[in-house]
C-alpha atoms as one frame of an Amber mdcrd trajectory, in Angstrom:
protein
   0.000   0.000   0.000   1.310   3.466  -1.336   2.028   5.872   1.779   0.886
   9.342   1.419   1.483  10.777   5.041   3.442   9.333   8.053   2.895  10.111
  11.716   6.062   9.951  14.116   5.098   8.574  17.498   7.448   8.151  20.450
   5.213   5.646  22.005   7.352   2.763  21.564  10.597   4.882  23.414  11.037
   3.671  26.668  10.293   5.694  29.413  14.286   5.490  30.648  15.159   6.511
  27.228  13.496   9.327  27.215  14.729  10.505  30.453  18.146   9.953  29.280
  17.767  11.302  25.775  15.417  14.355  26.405  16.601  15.195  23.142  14.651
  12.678  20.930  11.720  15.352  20.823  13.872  17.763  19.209  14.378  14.905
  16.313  11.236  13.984  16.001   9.302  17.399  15.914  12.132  18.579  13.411
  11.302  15.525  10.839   7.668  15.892  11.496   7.925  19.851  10.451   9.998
  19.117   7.421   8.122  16.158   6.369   4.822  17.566   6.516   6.077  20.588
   5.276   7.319  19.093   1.638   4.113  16.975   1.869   2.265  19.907   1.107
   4.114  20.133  -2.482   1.341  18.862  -5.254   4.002  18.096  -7.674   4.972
  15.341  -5.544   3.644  11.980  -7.288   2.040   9.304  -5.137   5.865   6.866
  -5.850   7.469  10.148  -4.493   5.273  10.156  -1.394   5.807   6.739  -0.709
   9.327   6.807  -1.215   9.586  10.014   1.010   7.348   9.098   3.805   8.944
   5.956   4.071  12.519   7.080   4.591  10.880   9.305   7.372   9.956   6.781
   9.410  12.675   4.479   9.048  15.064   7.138   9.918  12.927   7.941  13.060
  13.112   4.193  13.999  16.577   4.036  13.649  16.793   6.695  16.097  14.254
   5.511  18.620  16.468   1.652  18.132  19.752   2.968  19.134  18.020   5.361
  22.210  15.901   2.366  23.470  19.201   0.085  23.215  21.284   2.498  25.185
  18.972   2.641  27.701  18.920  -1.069  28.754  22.448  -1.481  28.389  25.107
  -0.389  31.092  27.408   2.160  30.121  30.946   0.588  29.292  32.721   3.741
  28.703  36.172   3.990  29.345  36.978   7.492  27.642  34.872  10.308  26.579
  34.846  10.453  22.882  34.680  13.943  22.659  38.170  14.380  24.233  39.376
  11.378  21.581  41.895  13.342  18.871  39.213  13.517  15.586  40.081  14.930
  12.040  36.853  16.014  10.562  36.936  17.073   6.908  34.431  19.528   5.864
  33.805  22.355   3.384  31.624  23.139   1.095  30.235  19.679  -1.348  31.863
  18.237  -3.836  35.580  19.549  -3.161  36.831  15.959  -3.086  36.055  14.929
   0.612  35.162  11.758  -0.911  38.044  10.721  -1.746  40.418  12.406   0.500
  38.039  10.258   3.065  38.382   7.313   2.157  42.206   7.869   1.930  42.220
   9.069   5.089  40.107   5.824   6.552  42.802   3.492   4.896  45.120   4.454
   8.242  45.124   1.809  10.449  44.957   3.999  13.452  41.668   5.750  13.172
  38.438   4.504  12.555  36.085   5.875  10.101  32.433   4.676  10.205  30.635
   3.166   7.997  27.206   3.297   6.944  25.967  -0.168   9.299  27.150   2.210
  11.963  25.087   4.425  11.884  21.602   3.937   9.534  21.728   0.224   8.695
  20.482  -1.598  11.311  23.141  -0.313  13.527  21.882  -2.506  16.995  23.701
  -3.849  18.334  26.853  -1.895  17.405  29.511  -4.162  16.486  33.221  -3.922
  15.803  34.911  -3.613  12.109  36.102  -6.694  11.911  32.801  -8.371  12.051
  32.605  -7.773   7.884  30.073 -10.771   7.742  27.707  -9.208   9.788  28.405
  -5.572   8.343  27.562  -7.199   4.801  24.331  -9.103   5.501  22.838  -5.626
   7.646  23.663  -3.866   4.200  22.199  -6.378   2.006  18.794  -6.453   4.103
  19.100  -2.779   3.981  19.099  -2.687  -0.045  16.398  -5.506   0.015  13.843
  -3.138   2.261  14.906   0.045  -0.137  14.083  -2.164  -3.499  10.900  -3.032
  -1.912   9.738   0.456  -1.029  11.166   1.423  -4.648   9.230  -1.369  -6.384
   5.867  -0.363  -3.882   6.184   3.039  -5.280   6.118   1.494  -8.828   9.660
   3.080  -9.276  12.913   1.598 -10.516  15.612   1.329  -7.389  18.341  -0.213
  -9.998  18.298   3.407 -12.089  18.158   5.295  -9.496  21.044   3.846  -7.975
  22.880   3.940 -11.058  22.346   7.690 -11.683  22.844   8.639  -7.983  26.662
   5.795  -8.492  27.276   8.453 -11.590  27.646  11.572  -9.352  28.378  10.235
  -5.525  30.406   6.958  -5.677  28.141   4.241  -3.319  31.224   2.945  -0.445
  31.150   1.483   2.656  32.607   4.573   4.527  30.010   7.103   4.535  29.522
  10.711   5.911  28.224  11.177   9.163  25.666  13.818   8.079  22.697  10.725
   9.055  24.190  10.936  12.640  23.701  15.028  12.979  19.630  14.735  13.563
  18.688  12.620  10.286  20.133  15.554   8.487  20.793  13.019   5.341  17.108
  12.531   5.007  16.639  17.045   6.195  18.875  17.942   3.083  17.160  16.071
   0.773  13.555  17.367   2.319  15.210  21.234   1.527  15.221  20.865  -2.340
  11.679  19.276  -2.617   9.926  22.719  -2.051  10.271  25.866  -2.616  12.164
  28.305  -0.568   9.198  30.500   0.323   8.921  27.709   2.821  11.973  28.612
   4.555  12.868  24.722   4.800  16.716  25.915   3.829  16.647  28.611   7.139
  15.196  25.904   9.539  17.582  23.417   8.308  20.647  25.869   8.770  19.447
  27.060  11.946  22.456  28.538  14.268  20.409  29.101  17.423  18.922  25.684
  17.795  21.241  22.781  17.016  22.248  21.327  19.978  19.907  18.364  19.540
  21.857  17.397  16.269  24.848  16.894  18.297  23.584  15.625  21.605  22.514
  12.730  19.321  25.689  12.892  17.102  28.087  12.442  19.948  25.095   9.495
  21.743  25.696   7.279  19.056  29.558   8.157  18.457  30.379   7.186  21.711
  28.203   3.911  21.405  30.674   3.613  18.493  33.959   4.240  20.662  32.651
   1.941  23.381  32.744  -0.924  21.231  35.280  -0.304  18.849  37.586   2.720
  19.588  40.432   3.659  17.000  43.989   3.485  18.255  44.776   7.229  18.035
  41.810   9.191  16.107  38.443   9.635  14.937  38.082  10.397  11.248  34.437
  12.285   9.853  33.253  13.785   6.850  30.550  15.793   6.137  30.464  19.326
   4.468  26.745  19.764   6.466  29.131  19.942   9.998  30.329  23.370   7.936
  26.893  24.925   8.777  27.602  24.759  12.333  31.561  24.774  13.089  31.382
  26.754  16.482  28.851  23.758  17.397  31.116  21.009  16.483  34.051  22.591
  18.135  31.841  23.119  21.569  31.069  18.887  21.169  34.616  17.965  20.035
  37.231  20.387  21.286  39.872  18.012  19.970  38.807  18.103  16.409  41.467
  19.539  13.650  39.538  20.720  10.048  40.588  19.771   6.953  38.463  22.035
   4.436  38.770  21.453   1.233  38.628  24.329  -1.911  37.440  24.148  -5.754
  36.465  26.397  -7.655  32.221  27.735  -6.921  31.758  27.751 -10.765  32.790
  23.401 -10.719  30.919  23.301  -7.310  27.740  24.360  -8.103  27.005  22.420
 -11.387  28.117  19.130  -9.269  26.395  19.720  -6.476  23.006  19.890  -8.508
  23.547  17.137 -10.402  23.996  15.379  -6.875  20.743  17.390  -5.923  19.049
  16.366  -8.854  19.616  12.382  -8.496  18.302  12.385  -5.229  15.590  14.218
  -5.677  13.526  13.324  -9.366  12.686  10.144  -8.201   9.873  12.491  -6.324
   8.406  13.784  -9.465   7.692  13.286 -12.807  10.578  13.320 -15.016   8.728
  15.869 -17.090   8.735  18.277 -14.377  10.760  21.477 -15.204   9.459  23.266
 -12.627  10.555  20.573  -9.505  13.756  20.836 -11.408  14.350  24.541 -11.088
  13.210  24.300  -7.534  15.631  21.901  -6.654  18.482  24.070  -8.297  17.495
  27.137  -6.776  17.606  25.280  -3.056  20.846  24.225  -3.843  22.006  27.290
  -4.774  20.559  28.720  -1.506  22.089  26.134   0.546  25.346  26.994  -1.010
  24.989  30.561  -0.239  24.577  29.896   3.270  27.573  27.414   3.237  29.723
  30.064   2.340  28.583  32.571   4.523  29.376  30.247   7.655  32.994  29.278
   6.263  33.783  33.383   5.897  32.143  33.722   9.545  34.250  31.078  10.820
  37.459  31.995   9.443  36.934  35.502  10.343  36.694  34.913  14.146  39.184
  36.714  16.420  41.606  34.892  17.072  41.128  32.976  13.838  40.961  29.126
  14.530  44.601  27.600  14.897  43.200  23.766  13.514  42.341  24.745  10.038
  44.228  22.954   7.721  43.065  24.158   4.080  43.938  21.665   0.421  43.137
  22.707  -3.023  40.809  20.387  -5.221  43.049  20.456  -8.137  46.395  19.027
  -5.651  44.043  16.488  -4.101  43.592  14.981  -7.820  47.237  15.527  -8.936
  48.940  14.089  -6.164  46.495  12.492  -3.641  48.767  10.366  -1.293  51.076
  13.727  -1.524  48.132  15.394  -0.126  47.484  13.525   3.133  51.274  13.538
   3.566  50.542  17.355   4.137  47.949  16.687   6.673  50.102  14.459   8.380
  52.760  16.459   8.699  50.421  19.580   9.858  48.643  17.525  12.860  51.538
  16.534  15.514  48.858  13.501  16.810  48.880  11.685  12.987  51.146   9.493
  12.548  52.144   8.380   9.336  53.311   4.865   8.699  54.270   2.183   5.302
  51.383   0.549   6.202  48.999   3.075   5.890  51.052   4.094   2.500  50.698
   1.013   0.992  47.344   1.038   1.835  46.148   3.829   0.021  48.047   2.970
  -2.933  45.658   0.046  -2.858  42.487   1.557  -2.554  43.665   4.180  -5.480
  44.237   0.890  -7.947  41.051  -0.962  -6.428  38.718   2.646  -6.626  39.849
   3.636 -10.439  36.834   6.058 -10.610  37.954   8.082  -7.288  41.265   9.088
 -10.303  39.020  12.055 -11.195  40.294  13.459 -14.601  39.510  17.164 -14.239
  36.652  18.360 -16.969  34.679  20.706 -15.943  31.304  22.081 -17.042  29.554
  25.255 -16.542  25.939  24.279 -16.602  23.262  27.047 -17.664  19.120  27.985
 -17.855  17.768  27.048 -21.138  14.199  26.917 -22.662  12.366  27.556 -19.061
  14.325  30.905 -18.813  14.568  30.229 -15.222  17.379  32.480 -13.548  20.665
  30.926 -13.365  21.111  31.047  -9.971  22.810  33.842  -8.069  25.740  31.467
  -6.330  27.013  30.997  -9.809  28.700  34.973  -9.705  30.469  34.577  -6.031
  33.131  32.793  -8.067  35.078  36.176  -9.616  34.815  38.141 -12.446  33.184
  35.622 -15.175  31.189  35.679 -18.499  28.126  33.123 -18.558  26.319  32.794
 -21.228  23.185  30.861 -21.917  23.240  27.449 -22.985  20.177  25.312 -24.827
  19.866  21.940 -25.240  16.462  20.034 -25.595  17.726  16.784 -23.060  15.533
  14.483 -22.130  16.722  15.673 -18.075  15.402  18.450 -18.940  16.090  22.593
 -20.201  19.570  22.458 -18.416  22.522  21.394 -20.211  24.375  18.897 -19.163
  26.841  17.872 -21.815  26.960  14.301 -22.969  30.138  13.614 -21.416  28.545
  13.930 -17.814  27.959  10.662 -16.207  24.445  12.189 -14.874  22.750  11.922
 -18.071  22.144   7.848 -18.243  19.550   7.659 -21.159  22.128   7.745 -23.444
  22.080  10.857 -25.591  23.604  11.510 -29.197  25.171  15.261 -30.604  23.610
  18.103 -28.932  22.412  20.046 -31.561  24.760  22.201 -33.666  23.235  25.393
 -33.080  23.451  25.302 -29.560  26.141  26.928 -27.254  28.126  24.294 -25.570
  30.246  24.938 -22.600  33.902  23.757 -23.455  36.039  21.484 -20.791  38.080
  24.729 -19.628  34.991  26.154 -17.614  33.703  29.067 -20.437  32.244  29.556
 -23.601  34.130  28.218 -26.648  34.166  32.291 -27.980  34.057  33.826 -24.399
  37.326  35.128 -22.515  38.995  33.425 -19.464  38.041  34.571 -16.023  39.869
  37.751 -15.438  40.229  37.213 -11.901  39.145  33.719  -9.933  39.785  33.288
  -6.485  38.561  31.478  -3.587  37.259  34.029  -1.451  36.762  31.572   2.155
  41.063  31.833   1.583  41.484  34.886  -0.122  39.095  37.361   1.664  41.622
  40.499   1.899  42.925  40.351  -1.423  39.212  39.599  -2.563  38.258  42.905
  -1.009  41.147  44.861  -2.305  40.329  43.719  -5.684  36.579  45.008  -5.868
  37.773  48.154  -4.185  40.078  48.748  -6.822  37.736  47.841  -9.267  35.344
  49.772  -7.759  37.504  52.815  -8.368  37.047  52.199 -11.946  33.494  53.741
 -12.131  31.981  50.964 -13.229  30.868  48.860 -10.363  28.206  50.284  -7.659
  27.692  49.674  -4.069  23.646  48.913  -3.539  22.806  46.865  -0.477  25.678
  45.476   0.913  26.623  43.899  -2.112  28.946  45.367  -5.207  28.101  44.923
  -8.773  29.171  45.890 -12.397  27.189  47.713 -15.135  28.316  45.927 -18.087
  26.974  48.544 -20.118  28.214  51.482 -18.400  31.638  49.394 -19.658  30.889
  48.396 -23.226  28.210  50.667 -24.066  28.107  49.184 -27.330  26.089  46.062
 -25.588  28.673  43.491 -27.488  28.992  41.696 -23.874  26.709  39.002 -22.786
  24.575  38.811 -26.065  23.080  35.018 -27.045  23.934  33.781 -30.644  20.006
  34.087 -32.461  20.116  30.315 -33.511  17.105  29.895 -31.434  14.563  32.149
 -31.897  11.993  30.871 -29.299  14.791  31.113 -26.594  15.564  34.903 -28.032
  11.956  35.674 -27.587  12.712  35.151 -24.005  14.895  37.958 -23.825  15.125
  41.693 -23.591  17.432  42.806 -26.269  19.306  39.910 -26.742  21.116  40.226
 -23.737  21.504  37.104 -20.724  19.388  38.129 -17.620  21.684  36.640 -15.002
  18.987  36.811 -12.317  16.336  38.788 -12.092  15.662  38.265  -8.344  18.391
  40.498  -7.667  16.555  43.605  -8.942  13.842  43.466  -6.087  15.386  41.293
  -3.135  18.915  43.511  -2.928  18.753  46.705  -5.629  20.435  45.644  -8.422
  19.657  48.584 -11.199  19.751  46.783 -14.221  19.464  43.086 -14.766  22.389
  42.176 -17.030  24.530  43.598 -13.790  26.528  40.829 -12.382  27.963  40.755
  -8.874  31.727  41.308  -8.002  31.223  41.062  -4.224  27.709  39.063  -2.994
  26.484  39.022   0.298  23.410  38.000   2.395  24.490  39.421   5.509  23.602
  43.413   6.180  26.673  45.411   6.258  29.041  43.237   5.536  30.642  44.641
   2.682  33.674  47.031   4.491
């Protein structure tokens, strides 16, 4: 039977558990809210209800399992786990934490978790070396998933394969299920759109402690049973949201943050969006689509703002150890020798050596070959959203493509698209391999500004000196025609006339959100200095 609402109950929590864990409400009340709230989204079909609702509740059980467990069980700890030295390596998505994870788990002295941990049928917790027992909990896990795929009369084989194309599927996984469900919260942002504010309760600063009250519960069930020899490794970029948090709950933690480019970050994170969302709504459905990009992009924002926050602090944090995407892919063992020489508590060893040179040869698709892709509105005209012009001074330039994902172009090369399709059309605009338009100029000026944030600033002032850009809001931007008043820049070939119809003059709207939500005077302005928080701009 198809679900089409859920109800969370904490009737079957234990009376001693709830005592203990006064914190379960929090949980429970926060999945209900954000549940209920993307229930209210029509374009939801009855598969994607199912599929939703069911994940819900299992998540919720999973919770109320481990609470009820440690309640009837005597505590064997021996250490506090949040005074155990931890490496957690965070950032913003899709900056190669994935890989510099699981290179980091093949140490021998640390211990990683993996995904029977924490949301397979993780009672009772058992050590790593029980592999038998960690395979058959995630085989019955994939059996329950295929059934509540094939209930919902959708196909769980594609949509692993599509969500395999963009997020490799490994035992070691990030601990984002561990901080309140967030896994399942994430997901729930992009399903709606942001007029619901599911993106600002999500990101919450004010009321989080829940998330790790439960985070640090079941770590420490972890530790009790199996505790690594020197230190805890995690990964997840959603800890970035709330780093003064995690530092409070593990004041022995060191950051690794990881940097890429926002203009290769954004197009990968919504192709990750995008797999883990359609299976909620027709594949027809441009509109879901452009709601689940413009979350993203939000979500995004908001990353960055806490990573500037952070790094800002006075005194700056002293356990901030920052890599670059691009040295993580050409010399990824190199990389972690870095780290290890940067944390006094890591020790580095042939063992652990040899042991990533194994995983490298046995995890060929982790050898990233660096291609990247602008991605671009099409058809819909939807804006291109606002995240994409944080990244420096940049041209973008629509792209159209009549995909069967879809009005945004994803060139055939990406593993996202899995239909299989031939030539893009001739007369459309593709987006070449070095990040621009085949006939546009390099990026005059790309930095990462979480790194870079003086020289950043002296830039736009200097810039700004030119005339061109104006202050409005908090935020700087440039009148391209105040520049070139000829209007040569940012002009769409006419090859497609119904997409030219779309526009005012010929010329790409960037966003048009801008114009209302922050005073931007003229919409083919694009931003040299973005911000969503009053007054920041010095």
């Amino acid at each position: 039977m198809l679900l089409n609402d859920f109800h969370l109950s904490a009737d079957d929590l234990s009376d001693e558990a709830k005592q203990r864990f006064s914190f379960y409400i929090d949980i429970q009340n926060s999945l209900d809210f954000f549940g209920h709230t993307v229930l209210k989204n029509e374009s939801l079909t009855a598969g994607g209800r199912h599929i939703l609702c069911s994940r819900i509740v299992q998540s919720y059980r999973t919770v109320k399992n481990i609470l009820n467990y440690l309640a009837t069980v005597p505590s064997q700890s021996k250490e506090e786990v949040n005074y155990v030295p931890m490496v957690v390596i965070c950032g913003l998505p899709r900056t190669g934490t994935t890989l510099l994870y699981n290179l980091m788990a093949c140490d021998p002295a640390c211990r990683a978790p993996l995904l029977s941990d924490m949301s397979v049928s993780p009672i009772p917790p058992i050590p790593r070396s029980d592999i038998e027992e960690h395979k058959r909990r995630m085989t019955n896990e994939g059996i329950l998933m295929m059934q509540v795929f094939q209930t919902a009369g959708c196909d769980f084989q594609q949509y692993s394969k599509v969500l395999s194309s963009v997020h490799p599927l490994l035992p070691l996984e990030e601990d984002a299920t561990l901080l309140g469900c967030g896994d399942v919260k994430i997901v729930l942002c992009n399903l709606v759109p942001k007029q619901e504010n599911l993106v600002t309760h999500y990101t919450d600063k004010q009321n989080n402690n829940y998330i790790y009250d439960y985070h640090k519960t079941v770590l420490q069930m972890l530790h009790d049973v199996d505790p690594p020899r020197i230190h805890w490794l995690l990964k997840s970029p959603v800890h970035t949201f709330w780093l003064n948090n995690l530092m409070k709950y593990y004041p022995q933690a060191s950051l690794i943050m990881s940097h890429r480019r926002l203009n290769e970050v954004l197009p990968s994170s919504c192709r990750i969006a995008l797999a883990l969302s359609n299976v909620h709504f027709k594949e027809d459905d441009l509109d879901s689509m452009k709601t689940v990009i413009e979350q993203t992009s939000a979500i995004i924002d908001i990353w960055i703002e806490r990573i500037i926050e952070f790094r800002l602090q006075q005194p700056p944090p002293e356990n901030v150890f920052d890599i670059q995407y691009e040295d993580l892919l050409k010399d990824p063992i190199g990389t972690v020798r870095r780290i290890y020489d940067r944390f006094d508590f890591l020790q580095w060893s042939d063992e652990f050596e040899k042991s990533m040179h194994t995983w490298l040869v046995n995890n060929p698709q982790q050898k990233q070959v660096q291609t990247f892709w602008h991605w671009a509105e099409a058809d819909s005209g939807a804006p291109i959203p606002r995240a994409a012009s944080n990244d420096g001074v940049m041209e973008i330039r629509l792209a159209t493509s009549r995909t069967a994902i879809g009005p945004f172009t994803f060139p055939t090369r990406d593993p996202f698209i899995p239909r299989g399709i031939g030539a893009i059309d001739s007369s459309c605009k593709l987006l070449n391999a070095t990040g621009s338009d085949r006939d546009a100029g390099e990026s005059t000026y790309i930095k990462l500004v979480s790194q870079n944030i003086r020289p950043t600033i002296d830039f736009v002032q200097r810039i700004h000196g030119s005339g061109y850009p104006y202050i409005s809001n908090s935020s700087v931007y440039f009148d391209p025609f105040k520049f070139d008043k000829q209007r040569t820049c940012a002009q769409l070939e006419a090859d497609r006339m119904d997409n030219v119809a779309a526009l005012s003059e010929r010329e790409c709207v960037l966003t048009t959100s801008d114009m209302t939500d922050n005073g931007k005077k003229n919409e083919c302005d694009f931003v040299l200095w973005k911000t969503s928080i009053p007054r920041m701009w010095p």
